[in-house]
N, C-alpha and C positions, 0 to 999 in steps of 0.2 A: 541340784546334783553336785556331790562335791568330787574333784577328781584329782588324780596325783598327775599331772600332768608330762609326766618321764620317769620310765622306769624301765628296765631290761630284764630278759630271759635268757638263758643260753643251757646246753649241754658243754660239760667243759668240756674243751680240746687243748689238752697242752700244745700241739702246734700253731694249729687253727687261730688258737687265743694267745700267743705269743708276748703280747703285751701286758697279761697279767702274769708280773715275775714273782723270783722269788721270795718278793717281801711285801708280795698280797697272796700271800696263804688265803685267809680269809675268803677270797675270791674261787680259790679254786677246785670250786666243787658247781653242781649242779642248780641252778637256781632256775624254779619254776614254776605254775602255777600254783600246784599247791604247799608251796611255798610260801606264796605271798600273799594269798586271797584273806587271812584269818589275818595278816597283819592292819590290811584295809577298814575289816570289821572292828578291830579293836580300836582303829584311830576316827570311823565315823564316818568313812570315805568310801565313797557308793563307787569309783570304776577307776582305770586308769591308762594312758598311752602309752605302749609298749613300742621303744626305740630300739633300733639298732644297733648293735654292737659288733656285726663283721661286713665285711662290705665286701656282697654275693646277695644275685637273687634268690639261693636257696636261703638264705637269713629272711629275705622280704617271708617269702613263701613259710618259712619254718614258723613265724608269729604269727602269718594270716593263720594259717591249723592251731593254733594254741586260742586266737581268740573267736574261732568258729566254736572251739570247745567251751570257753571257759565267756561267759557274756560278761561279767565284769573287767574286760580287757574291750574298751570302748571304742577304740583306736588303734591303728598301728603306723609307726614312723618308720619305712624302710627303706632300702639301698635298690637304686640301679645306676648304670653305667651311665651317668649326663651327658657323656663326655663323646657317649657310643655313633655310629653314622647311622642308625637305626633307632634313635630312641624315641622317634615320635610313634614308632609301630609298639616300641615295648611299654610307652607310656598308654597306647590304647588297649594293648594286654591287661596293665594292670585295673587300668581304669575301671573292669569288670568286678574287682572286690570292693565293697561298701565297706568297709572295715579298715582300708587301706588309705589314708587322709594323707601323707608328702612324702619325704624324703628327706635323708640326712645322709652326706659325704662326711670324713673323719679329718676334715682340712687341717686341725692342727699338728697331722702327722705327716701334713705333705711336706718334703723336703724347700719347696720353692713358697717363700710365705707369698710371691700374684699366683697362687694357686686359683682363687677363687675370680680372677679378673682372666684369665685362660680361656681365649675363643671360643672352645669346642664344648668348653663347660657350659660358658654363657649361653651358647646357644639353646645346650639340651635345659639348662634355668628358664627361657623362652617359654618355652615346649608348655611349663608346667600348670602355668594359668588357664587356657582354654581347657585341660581336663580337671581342673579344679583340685590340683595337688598342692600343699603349702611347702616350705622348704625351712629345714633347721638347722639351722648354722653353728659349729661347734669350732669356737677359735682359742686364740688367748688374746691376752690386751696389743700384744705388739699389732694384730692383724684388723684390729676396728680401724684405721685409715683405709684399708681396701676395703674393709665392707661397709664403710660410709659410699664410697663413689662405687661399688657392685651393686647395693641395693637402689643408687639409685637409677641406674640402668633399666629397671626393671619396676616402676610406679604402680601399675597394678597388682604384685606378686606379694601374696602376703610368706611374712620372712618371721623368725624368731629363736633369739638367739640365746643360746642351751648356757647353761649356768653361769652368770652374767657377763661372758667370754671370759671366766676364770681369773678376776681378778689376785693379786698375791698375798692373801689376807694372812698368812703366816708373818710376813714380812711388814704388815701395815702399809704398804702404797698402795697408795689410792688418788692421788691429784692427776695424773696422764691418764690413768685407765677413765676415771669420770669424767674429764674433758671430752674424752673419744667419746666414751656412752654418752653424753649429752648430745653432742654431733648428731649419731646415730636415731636417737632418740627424733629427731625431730623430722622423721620421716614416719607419716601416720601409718603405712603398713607393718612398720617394724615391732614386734612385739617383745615381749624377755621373759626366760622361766626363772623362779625362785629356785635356784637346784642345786646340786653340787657345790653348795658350800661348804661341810664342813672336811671335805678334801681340798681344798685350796686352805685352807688354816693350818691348826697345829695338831695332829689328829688326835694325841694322848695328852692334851692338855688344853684344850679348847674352852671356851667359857661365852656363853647364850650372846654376851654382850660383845665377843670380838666380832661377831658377822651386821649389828649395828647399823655401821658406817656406811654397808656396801648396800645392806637392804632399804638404807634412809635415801640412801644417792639413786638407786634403780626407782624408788617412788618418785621421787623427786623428778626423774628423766621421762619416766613412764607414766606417771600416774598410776592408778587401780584399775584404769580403763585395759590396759592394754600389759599387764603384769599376771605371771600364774604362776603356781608351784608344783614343784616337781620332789619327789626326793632323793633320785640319781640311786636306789636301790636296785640293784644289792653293793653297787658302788660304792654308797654310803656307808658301807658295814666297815670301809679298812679305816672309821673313827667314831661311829655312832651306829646305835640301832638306828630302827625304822623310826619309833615313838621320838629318840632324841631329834631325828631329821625333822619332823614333823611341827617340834617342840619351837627348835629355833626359829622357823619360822613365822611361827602360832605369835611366840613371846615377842618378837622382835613386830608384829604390827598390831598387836593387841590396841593401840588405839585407834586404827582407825574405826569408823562407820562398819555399821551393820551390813549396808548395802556393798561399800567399798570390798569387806570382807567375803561377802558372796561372789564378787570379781576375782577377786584374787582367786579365792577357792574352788572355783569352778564354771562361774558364767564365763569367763573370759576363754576358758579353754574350751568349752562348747560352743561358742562362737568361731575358735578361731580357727578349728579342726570340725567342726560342721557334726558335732556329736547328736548321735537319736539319744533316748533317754533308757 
């Protein structure tokens, strides 16, 4: 089973969506199922986790309905209140959807980068192992020293963290963001998507070989054991189609192993979201 391991749905809402301005045109329109299903078919890719993008249980709920409809939506990554004095009752609500595998907060919008080291947070993170939720972490590189010592707070909790915490590949640094991801790395729950890269690059000028460095360094940290891809659509659209997202990844580990390859591309995300087939 091969799977895109992160990808979003929404109805736009110019307020609601507030953060797609206005120079992601591209963005702002409707992006939905059947939108995306005939993109999957053309690239070979039998299903994929539908993430979050507004943080409200009606977003949870708004994708559980889309992938009750649509069965090639294998998974869903959505939003509750971690934070809430209630949330071991809302995590037994949810627990009731088979389609519903973790949760993802939007930490790199918090204004307080110990956002993710926040009492009330950590608690309701606690919470999420006994109902067998995973949690996906969307940072940038400044914020990998908190989530080296958050993730290890939490030894049992499998963790994975959304497009390699964004390193600045337009810019070419890469020696502090890898040290942290190494750090990081060496906590065996910790997983990482292939994702959102070619928006951390140069979007109108990008070349298969600038994302290279970051995808040699995430093997290197991760291995294939514990690495999967995503391709951050319809995100990906404000620099590449679906096929180019797809591409760079494709080109950029074209050597490894056949097995390795089946990791990347899909055992590892069925594993780590506890996918049926």
């Amino acid at each position: 089973m091969k799977i895109d391991a992160h990808q979003h749905f929404w109805k736009f809402n110019p307020v609601r969506d507030k953060w797609i301005n206005n120079e992601m045109t591209a963005l702002r329109h409707d992006f939905l199922p059947e939108h995306f299903e005939s993109l999957l078919l053309e690239n070979g890719i039998d299903g994929s986790i539908a993430v979050q993008a507004d943080q409200s249980e009606e977003e949870t709920q708004f994708l559980l309905n889309l992938a009750s409809k649509n069965p090639f939506i294998k998974g869903v990554v959505g939003w509750v209140n971690l934070a809430a004095n209630d949330i071991e009752e809302r995590l037994e609500y949810w627990s009731g959807y088979e389609k519903l595998k973790g949760f993802r907060h939007i930490v790199q919008a918090e204004p307080d980068d110990n956002f993710l080291l926040n009492k009330n947070f950590c608690r309701g993170i606690s919470c999420l192992e006994r109902f067998g939720f995973t949690y996906d972490i969307l940072v940038f590189p400044r914020h990998l020293p908190n989530v080296v010592s958050f993730v290890e707070m939490f030894p049992r909790q499998p963790f994975v963290i959304n497009h390699l915490a964004k390193p600045a590949i337009k810019k070419g640094e890469i020696e502090q963001w890898a040290k942290q991801l190494k750090r990081l790395a060496e906590n065996p729950k910790v997983y990482c998507k292939l994702s959102g890269l070619v928006t951390e690059g140069d979007l109108h000028n990008w070349k298969s070989d600038d994302f290279r460095p970051y995808i040699d360094m995430a093997i290197e940290c991760f291995g294939t054991e514990r690495l999967m891809f995503g391709s951050d659509w319809p995100v990906c659209l404000l620099g590449a189609s679906y096929g180019e997202a797809y591409m760079i990844v494709e080109e950029n580990t074209s050597h490894l192993t056949n097995l390795e390859k089946d990791r990347l591309w899909g055992l590892n995300a069925k594993e780590f979201y506890n996918l049926q087939a």
